[in-house]
VEXMIKOL-795481 format. One record per residue (C-alpha): residue number from 1; residue in three letters; x, y, z. Coordinates in pm, whole numbers, always signed. Layout:
VEXMIKOL-795481
+-----+------+--------+--------+--------+
: pos : code :      u :      v :      w :
+-----+------+--------+--------+--------+
: NUM :  Ala :      X :      Y :      Z :
...
+-----+------+--------+--------+--------+
***
This chain:
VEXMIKOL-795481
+-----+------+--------+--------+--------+
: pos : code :      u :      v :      w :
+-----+------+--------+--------+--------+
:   1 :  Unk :   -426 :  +2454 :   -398 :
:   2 :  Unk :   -493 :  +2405 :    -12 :
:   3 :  Unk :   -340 :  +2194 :   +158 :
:   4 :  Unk :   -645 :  +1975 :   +214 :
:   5 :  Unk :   -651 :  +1973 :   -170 :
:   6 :  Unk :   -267 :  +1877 :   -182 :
:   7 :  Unk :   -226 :  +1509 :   -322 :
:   8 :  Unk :    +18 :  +1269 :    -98 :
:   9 :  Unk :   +287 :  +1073 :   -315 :
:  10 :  Unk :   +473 :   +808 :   -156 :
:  11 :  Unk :   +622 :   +432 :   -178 :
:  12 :  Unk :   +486 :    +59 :   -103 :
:  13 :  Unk :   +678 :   -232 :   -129 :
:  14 :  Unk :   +640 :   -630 :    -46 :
:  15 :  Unk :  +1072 :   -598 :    +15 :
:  16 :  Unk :  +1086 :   -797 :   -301 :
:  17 :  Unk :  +1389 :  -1069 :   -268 :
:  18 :  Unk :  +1329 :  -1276 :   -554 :
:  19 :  Unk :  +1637 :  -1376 :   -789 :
:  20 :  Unk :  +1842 :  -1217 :  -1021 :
:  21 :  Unk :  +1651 :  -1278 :  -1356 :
:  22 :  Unk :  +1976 :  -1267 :  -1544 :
:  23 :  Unk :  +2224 :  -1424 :  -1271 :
:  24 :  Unk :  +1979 :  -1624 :  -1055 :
:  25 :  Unk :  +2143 :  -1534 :   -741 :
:  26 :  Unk :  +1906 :  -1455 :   -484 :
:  27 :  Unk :  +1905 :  -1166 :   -185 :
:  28 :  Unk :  +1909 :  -1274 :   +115 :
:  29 :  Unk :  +1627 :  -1125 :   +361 :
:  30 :  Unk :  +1876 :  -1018 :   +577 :
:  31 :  Unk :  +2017 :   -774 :   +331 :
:  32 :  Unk :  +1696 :   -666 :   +145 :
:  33 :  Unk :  +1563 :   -569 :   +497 :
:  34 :  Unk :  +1858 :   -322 :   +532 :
:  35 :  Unk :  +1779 :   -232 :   +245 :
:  36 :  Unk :  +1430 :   -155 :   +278 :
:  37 :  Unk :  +1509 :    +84 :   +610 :
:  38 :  Unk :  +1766 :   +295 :   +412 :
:  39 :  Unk :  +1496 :   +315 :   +105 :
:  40 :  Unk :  +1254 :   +451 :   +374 :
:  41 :  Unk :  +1479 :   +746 :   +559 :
:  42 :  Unk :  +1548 :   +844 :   +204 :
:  43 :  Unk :  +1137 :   +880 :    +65 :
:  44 :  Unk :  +1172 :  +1103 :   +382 :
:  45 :  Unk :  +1461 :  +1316 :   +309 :
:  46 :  Unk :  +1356 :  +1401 :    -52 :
:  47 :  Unk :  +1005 :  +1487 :    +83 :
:  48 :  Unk :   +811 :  +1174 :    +20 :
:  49 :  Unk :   +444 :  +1149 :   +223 :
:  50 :  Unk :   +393 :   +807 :   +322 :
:  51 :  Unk :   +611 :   +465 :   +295 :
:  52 :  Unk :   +351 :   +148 :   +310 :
:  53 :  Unk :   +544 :   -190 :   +382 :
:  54 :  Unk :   +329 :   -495 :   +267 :
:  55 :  Unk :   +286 :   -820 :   +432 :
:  56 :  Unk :   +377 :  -1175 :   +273 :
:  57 :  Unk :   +446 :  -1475 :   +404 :
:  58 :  Unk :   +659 :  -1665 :   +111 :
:  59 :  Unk :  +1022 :  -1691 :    +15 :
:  60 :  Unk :   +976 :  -1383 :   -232 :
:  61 :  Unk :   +943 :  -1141 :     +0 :
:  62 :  Unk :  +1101 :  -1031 :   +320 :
:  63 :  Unk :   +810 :   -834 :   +441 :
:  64 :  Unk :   +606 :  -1052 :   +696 :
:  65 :  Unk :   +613 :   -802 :  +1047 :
:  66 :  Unk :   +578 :   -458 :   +860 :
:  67 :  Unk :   +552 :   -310 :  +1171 :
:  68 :  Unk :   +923 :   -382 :  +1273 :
:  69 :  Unk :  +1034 :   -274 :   +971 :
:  70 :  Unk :   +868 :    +42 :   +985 :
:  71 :  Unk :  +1012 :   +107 :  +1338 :
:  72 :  Unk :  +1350 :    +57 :  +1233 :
:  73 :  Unk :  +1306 :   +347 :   +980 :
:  74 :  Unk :  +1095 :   +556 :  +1246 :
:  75 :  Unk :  +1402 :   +667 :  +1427 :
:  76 :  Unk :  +1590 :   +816 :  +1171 :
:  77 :  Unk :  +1302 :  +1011 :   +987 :
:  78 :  Unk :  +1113 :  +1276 :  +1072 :
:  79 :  Unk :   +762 :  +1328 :   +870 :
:  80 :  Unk :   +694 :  +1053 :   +648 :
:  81 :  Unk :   +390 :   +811 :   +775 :
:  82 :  Unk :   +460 :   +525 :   +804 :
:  83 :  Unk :   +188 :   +210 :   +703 :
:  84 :  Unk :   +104 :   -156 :   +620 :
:  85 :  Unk :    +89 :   -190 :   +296 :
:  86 :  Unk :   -146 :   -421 :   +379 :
:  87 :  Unk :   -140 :   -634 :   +700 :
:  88 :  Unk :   -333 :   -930 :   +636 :
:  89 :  Unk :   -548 :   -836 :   +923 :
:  90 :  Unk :   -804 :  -1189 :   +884 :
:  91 :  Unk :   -513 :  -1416 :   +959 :
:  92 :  Unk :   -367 :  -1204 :  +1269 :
:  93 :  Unk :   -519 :  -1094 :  +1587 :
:  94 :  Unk :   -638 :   -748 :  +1634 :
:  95 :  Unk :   -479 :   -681 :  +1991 :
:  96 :  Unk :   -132 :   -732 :  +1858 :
:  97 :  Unk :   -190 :   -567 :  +1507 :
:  98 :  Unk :   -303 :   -243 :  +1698 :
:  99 :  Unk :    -23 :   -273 :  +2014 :
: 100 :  Unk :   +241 :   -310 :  +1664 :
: 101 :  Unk :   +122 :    -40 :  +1537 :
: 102 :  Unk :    +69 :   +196 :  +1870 :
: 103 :  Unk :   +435 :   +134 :  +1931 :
: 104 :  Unk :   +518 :   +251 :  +1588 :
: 105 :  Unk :   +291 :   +557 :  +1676 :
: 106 :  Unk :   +524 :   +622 :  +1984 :
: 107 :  Unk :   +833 :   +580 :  +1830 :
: 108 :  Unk :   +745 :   +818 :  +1497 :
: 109 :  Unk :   +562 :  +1036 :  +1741 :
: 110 :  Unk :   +247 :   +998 :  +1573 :
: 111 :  Unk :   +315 :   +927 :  +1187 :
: 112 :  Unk :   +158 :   +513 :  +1177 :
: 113 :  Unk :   -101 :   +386 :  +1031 :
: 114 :  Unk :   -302 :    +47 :   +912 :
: 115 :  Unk :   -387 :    -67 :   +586 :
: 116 :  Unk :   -624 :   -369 :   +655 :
: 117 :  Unk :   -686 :   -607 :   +378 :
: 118 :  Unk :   -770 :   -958 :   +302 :
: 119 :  Unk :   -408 :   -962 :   +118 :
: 120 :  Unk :   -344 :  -1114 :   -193 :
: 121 :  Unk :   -167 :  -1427 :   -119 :
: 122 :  Unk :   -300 :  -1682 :    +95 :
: 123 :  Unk :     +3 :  -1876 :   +250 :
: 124 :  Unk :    -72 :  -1698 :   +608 :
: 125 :  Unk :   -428 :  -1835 :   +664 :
: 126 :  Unk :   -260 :  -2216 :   +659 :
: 127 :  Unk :    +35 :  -2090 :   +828 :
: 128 :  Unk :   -207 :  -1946 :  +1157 :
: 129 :  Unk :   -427 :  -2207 :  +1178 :
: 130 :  Unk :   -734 :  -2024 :   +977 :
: 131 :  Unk :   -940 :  -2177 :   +737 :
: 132 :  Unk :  -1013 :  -1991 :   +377 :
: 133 :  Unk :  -1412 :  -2140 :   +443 :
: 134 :  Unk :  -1387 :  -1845 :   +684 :
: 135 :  Unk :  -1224 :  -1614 :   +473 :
: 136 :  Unk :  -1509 :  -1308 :   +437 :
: 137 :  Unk :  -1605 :  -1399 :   +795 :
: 138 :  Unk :  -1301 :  -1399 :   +947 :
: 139 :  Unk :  -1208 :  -1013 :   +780 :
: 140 :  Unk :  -1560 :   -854 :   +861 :
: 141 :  Unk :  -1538 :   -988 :  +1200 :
: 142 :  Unk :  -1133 :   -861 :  +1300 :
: 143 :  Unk :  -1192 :   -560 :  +1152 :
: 144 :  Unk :  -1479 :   -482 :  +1376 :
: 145 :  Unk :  -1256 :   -542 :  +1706 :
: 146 :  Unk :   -967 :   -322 :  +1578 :
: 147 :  Unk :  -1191 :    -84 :  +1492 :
: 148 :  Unk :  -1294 :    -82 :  +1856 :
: 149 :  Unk :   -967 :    -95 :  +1986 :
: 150 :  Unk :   -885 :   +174 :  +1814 :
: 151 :  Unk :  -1175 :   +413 :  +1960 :
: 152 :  Unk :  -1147 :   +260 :  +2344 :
: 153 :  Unk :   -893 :   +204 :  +2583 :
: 154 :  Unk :  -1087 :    -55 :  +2752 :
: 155 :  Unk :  -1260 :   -289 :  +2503 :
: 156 :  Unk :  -1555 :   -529 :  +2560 :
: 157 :  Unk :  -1622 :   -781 :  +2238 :
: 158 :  Unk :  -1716 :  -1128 :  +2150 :
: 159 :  Unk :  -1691 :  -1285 :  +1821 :
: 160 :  Unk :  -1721 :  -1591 :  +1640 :
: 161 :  Unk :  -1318 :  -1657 :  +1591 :
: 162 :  Unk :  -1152 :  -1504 :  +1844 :
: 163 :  Unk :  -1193 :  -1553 :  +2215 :
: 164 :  Unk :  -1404 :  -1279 :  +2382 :
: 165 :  Unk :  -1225 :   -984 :  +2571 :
: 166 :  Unk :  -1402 :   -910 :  +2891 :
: 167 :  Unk :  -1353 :   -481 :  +2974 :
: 168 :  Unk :   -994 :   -526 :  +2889 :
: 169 :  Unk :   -747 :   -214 :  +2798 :
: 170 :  Unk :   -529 :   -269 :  +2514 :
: 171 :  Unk :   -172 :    -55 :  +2581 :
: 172 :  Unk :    +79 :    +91 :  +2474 :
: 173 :  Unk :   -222 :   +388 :  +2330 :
: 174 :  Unk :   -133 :   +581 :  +1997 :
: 175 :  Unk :    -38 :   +917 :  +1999 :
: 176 :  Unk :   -301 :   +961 :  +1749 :
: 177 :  Unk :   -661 :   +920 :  +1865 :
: 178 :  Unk :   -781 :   +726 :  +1690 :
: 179 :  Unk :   -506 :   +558 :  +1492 :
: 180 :  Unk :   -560 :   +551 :  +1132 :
: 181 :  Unk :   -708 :   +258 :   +956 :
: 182 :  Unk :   -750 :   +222 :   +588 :
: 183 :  Unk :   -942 :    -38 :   +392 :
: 184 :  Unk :   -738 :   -177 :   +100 :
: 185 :  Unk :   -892 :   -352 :   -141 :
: 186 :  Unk :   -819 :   -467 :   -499 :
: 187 :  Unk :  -1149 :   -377 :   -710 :
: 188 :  Unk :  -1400 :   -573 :   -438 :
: 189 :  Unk :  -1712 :   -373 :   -456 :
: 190 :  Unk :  -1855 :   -479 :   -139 :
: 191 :  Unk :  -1497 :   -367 :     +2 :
: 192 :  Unk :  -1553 :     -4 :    -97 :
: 193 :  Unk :  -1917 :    +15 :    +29 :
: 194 :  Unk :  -1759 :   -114 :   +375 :
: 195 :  Unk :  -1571 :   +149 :   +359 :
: 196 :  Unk :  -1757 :   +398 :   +248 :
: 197 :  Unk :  -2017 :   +273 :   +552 :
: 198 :  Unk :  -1788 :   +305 :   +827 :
: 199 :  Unk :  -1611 :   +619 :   +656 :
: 200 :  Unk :  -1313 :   +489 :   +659 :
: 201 :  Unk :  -1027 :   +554 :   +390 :
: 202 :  Unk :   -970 :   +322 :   +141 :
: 203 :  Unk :   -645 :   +181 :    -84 :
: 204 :  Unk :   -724 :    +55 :   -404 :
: 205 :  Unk :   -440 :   -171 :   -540 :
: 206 :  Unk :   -479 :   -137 :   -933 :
: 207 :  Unk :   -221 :   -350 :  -1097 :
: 208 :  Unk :   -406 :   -450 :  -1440 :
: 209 :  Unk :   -608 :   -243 :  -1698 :
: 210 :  Unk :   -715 :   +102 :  -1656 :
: 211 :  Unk :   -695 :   +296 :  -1357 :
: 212 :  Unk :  -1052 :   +511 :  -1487 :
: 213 :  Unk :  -1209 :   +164 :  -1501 :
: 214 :  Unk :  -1203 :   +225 :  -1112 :
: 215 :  Unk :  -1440 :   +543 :  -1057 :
: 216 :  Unk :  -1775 :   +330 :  -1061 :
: 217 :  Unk :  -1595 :   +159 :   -735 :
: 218 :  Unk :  -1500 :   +535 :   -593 :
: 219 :  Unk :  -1854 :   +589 :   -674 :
: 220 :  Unk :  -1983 :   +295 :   -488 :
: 221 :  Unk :  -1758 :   +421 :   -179 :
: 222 :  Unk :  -1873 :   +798 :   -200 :
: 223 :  Unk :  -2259 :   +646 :   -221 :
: 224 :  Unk :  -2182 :   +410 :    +84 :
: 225 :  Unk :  -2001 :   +698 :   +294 :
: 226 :  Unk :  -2307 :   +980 :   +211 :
: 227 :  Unk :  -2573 :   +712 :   +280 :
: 228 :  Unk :  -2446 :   +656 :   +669 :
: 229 :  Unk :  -2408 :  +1033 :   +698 :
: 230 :  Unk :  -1966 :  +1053 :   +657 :
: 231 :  Unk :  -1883 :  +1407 :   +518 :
: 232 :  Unk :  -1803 :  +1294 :   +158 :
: 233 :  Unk :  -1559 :  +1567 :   +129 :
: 234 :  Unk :  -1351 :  +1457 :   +383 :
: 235 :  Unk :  -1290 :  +1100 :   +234 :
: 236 :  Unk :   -936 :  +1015 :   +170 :
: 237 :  Unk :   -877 :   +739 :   -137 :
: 238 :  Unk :   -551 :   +588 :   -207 :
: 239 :  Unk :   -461 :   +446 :   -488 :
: 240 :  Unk :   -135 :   +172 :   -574 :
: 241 :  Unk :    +50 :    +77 :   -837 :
: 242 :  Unk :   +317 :    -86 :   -991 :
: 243 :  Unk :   +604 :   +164 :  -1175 :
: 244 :  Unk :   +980 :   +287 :  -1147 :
: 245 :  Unk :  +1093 :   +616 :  -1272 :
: 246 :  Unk :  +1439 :   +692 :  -1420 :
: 247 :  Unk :  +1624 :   +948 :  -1621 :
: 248 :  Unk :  +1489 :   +840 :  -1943 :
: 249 :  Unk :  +1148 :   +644 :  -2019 :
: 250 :  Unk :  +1295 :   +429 :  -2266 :
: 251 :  Unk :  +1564 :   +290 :  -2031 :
: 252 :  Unk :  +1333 :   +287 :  -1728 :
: 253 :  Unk :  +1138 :    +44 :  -1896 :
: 254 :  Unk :  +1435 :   -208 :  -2031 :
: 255 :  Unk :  +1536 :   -178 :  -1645 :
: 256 :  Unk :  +1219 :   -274 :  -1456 :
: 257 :  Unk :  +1080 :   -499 :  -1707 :
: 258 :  Unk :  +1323 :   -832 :  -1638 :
: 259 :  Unk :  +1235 :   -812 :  -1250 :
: 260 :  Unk :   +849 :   -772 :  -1358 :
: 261 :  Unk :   +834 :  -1004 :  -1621 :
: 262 :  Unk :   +961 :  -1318 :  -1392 :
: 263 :  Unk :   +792 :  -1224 :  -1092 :
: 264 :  Unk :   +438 :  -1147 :  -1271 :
: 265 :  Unk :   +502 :  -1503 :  -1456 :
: 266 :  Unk :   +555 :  -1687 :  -1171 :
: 267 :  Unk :   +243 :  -1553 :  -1015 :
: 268 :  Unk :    +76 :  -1621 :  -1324 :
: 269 :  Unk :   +172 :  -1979 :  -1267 :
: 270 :  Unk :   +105 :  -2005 :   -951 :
: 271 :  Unk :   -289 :  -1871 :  -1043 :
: 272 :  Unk :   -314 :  -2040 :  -1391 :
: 273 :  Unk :   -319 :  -1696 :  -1555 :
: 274 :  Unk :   -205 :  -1897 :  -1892 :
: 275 :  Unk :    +46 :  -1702 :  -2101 :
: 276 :  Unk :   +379 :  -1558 :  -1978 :
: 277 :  Unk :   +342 :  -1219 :  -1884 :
: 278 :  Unk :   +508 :  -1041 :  -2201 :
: 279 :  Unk :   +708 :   -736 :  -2306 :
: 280 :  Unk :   +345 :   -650 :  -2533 :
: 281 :  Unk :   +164 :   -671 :  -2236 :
: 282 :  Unk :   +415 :   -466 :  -2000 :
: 283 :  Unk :   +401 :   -174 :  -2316 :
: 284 :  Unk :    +30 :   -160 :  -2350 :
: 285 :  Unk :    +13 :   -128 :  -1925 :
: 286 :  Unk :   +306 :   +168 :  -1925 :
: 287 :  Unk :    +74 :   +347 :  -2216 :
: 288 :  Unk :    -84 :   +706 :  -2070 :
: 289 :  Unk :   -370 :   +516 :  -2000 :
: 290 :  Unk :   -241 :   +192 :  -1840 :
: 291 :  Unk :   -211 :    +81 :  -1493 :
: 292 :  Unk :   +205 :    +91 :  -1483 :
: 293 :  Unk :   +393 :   +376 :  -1405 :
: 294 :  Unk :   +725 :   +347 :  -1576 :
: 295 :  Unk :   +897 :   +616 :  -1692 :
: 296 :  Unk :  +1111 :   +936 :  -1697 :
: 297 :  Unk :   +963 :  +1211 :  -1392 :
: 298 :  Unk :   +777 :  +1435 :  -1715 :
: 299 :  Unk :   +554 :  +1098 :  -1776 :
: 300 :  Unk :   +531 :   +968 :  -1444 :
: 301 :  Unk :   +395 :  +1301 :  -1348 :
: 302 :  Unk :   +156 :  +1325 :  -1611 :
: 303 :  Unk :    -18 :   +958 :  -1557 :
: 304 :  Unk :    -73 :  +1039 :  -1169 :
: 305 :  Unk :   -235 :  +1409 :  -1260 :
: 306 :  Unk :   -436 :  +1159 :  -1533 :
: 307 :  Unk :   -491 :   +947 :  -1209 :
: 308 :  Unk :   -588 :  +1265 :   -986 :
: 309 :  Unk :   -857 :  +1381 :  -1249 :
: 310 :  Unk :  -1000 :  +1042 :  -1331 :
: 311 :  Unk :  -1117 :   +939 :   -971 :
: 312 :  Unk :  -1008 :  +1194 :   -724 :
: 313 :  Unk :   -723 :  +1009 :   -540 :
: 314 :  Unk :   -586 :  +1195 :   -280 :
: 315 :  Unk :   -294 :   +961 :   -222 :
: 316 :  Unk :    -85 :   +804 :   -470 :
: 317 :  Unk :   +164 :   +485 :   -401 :
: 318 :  Unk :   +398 :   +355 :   -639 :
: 319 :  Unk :   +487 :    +33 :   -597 :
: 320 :  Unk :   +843 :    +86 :   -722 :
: 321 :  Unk :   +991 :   -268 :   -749 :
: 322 :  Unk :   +764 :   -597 :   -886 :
: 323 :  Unk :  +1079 :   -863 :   -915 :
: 324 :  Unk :  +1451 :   -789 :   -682 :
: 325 :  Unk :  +1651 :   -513 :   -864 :
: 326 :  Unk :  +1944 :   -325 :   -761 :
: 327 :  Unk :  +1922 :   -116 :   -467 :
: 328 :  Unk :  +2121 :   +200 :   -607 :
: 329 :  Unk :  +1881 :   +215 :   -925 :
: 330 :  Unk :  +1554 :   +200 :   -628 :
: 331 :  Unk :  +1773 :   +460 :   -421 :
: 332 :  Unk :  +1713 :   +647 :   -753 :
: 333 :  Unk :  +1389 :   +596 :   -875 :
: 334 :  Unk :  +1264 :   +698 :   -497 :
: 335 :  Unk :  +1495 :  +1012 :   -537 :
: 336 :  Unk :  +1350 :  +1129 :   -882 :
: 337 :  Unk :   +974 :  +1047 :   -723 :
: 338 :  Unk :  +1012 :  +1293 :   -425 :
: 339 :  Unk :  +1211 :  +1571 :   -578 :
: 340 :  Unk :  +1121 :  +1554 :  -1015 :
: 341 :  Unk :   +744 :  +1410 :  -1006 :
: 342 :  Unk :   +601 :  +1538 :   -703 :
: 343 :  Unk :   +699 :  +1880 :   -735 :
: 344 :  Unk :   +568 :  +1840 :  -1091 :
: 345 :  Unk :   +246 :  +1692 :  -1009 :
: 346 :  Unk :   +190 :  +1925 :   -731 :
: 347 :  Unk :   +211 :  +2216 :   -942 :
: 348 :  Unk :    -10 :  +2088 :  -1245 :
: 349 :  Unk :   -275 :  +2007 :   -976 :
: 350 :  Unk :   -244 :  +2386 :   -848 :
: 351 :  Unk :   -277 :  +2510 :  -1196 :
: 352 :  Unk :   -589 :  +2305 :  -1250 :
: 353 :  Unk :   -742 :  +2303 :   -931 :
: 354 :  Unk :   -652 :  +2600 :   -766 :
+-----+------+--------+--------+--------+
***
């Protein structure tokens, strides 16, 4: 298998600091932060690709300026990229999203990216003076600024929500030119034709049914991409998902399925989902064919190769904590993902693909 061929494996996380499910005591941010940064340096030392950090802007999560986070890591690892995982890029401006992430460019010497997404929570639109009315509007229109920040130094642009910028240069520049921005989306099909129009990379975040109930969207994107002339074989498609691998599958799953179980249920009340989210439920989505990735490294393994052959991804996140659990168990599951599953998936996908 080349290593254009060669399928990236890494981490996202929200920094999850919801309570105990047993105890009810609570993280503080403070702590889950530090914890965060040590979970990153070690995704790099056991050979991890790419760490995403999402962004949230509730009591749950500690995650709300990804880029800092990700700098704190940058300086004690040495290859893994480093991204949003997303950054709510229609509540934010795209001058400072792109000077966070340049900086992070400088200080990893070239290992940053952006994941830009309409996020799945809303509490930062209220919280930055943005109205949800403008919601589509507000996405298309940001994302068409960064994008040209990202190609110029010196950027000339007026929109509807933003003041205009008048031949202004945007510093400190990325090392990379341009700096990498991914569309993540979570099963919007006019988000992969975007995409797929500007040839741009794109995240899918599949969290619920099957993950082959996805190719007509990959389809869509590879369409989109070929139709405005983007070398289709050059498209990059990311994939995340919710999982945690241990020593046995069995135990894995008692393990991650408190933390998931309150924090999906909550959510589910916050949404009006209806019923609880139940242990039925979280065994029918850790099934070969189901959207969570719980298990011992043999299984894990097998689901992303599954995942690989069913629509192509050429990156693979696992989103390795739903609810707060205990950072030496996370140390471990990220441990087992770099040196049991990768090596296992990366040598099933050179035996099939060549």
């Amino acid at each position: 298998m080349t290593d254009k061929a060669r399928m990236e494996i890494g981490i996202s996380t929200f920094i999850e600091a919801t309570p105990d499910p047993v105890t009810g005591v609570r993280i503080s941010h403070a702590e889950r932060l530090r914890h965060a940064v040590e979970e990153i340096v070690l995704a790099d030392q056991v050979g991890l690709d790419v760490y995403g950090v999402g962004e949230h802007h509730r009591p749950d999560y500690a995650g709300s300026a990804p880029a800092v986070v990700l700098a704190a890591a940058a300086a004690a690892t040495k290859r893994i990229r480093l991204t949003s995982a997303v950054t709510v890029l229609s509540s934010d401006d795209p001058v400072r999203v792109y000077q966070s992430f340049s900086t992070l460019d400088g200080i990893s010497n070239g290992r940053a990216e952006i994941m830009a997404g309409r996020g799945s929570f809303i509490e930062s639109f209220p919280l930055f003076g943005y109205s949800l009315d403008d919601y589509d509007e507000l996405f298309e229109e940001k994302l068409e600024l960064l994008l040209e920040i990202c190609k110029h130094e010196k950027v000339t642009w007026r929109g509807g929500h933003r003041p205009a910028i008048d031949n202004l240069g945007v510093y400190p520049r990325a090392v990379q030119d341009p700096l990498p921005v991914w569309i993540a989306t979570g099963g919007n099909p006019e988000s992969s034709i975007r995409a797929g129009l500007l040839g741009l990379p794109v995240a899918y975040a599949i969290i619920g049914g099957m993950p082959e109930q996805f190719a007509p969207l990959v389809e869509l994107y590879k369409k989109a991409a070929a139709q405005a002339g983007h070398d289709v074989s050059k498209l990059q498609i990311a994939t995340h998902s919710h999982g945690f691998v241990g020593d046995s599958t069995e135990q894995t799953a008692d393990l991650f399925f408190p933390p998931t179980q309150a924090q999906m249920s909550k959510i589910g009340r916050e949404r009006g989902w209806g019923q609880p989210y139940s242990r039925s439920t979280f065994d029918s989505a850790r099934s070969l064919r189901g959207a969570l990735y719980v298990g011992d490294p043999e299984y894990v393994a097998e689901k992303i190769v599954l995942l690989r052959r069913n629509l192509g991804v050429t990156r693979f996140f696992l989103h390795v904590n739903v609810g707060t659990m205990p950072h030496l168990d996370v140390m471990h599951a990220i441990e087992l993902l770099g040196t049991r599953v990768a090596p296992i998936v990366h040598k099933e996908l050179a035996r099939i693909e060549g």
